[in-house]
C-alpha positions as CSV (number, residue, x, y, z in Angstrom):
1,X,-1.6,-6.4,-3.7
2,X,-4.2,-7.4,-1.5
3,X,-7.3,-9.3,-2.0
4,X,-10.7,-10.5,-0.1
5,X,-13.9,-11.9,-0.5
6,X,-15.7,-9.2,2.3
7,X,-14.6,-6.0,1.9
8,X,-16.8,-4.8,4.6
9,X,-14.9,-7.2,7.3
10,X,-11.8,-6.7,5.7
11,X,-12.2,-2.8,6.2
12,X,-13.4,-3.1,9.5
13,X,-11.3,-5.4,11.0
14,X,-8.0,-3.4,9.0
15,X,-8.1,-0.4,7.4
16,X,-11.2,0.9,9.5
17,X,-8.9,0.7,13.0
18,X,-7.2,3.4,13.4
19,X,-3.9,3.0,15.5
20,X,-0.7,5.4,15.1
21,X,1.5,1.9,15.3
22,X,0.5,1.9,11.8
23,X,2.7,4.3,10.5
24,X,5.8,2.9,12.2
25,X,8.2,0.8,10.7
26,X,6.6,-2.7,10.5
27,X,3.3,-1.3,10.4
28,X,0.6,-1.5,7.4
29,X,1.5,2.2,5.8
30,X,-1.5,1.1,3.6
31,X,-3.6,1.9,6.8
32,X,-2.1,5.5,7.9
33,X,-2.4,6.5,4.3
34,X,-5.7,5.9,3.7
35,X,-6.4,7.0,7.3
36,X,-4.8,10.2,7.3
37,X,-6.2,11.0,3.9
38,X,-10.1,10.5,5.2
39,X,-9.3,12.6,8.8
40,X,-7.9,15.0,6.2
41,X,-10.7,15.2,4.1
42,X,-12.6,15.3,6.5
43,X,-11.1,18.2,9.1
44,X,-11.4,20.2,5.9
45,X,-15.0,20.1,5.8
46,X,-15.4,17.1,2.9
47,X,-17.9,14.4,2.8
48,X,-16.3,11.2,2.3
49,X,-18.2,8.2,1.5
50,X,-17.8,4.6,1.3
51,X,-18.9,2.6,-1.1
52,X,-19.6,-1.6,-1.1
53,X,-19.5,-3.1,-4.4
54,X,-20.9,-6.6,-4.2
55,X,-19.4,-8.7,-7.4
56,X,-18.8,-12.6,-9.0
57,X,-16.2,-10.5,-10.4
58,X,-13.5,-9.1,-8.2
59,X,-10.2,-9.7,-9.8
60,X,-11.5,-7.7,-13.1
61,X,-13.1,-5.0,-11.0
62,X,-10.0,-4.5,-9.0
63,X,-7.7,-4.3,-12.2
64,X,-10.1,-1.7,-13.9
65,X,-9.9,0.4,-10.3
66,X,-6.1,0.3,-10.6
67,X,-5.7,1.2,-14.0
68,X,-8.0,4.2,-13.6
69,X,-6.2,5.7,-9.9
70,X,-2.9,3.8,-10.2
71,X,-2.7,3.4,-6.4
């Protein structure tokens, strides 16, 4: 499980690039999933968003986001 105290940079600098090496063995499949799943969106004519969710609180705020999608 990851973690980080700047999701923006963290998204940017990670999940935000996105490179096919991803999805190769050795790669962060993390990346291509949530890749593919936004151009998929996307290409079908969906809105995504992105939300930023400043908190003191991250730890609880990511195990109440877990609980609820079970990534």
């Amino acid at each position: 499980m990851g973690e980080c105290e700047d999701l923006s940079s963290r998204y940017n600098t990670g999940y935000g690039k996105i490179s096919s090496l991803n999805c190769f063995v050795g790669g962060q499949s993390t990346n291509c999933k949530i890749n593919t799943n936004i151009f998929n969106s996307v290409k079908s004519g969906a809105k995504v968003h992105l939300l930023f969710y400043e908190t003191g609180d991250r730890f609880n705020v990511e195990r109440i986001l877990i609980e609820k999608y079970s990534p």
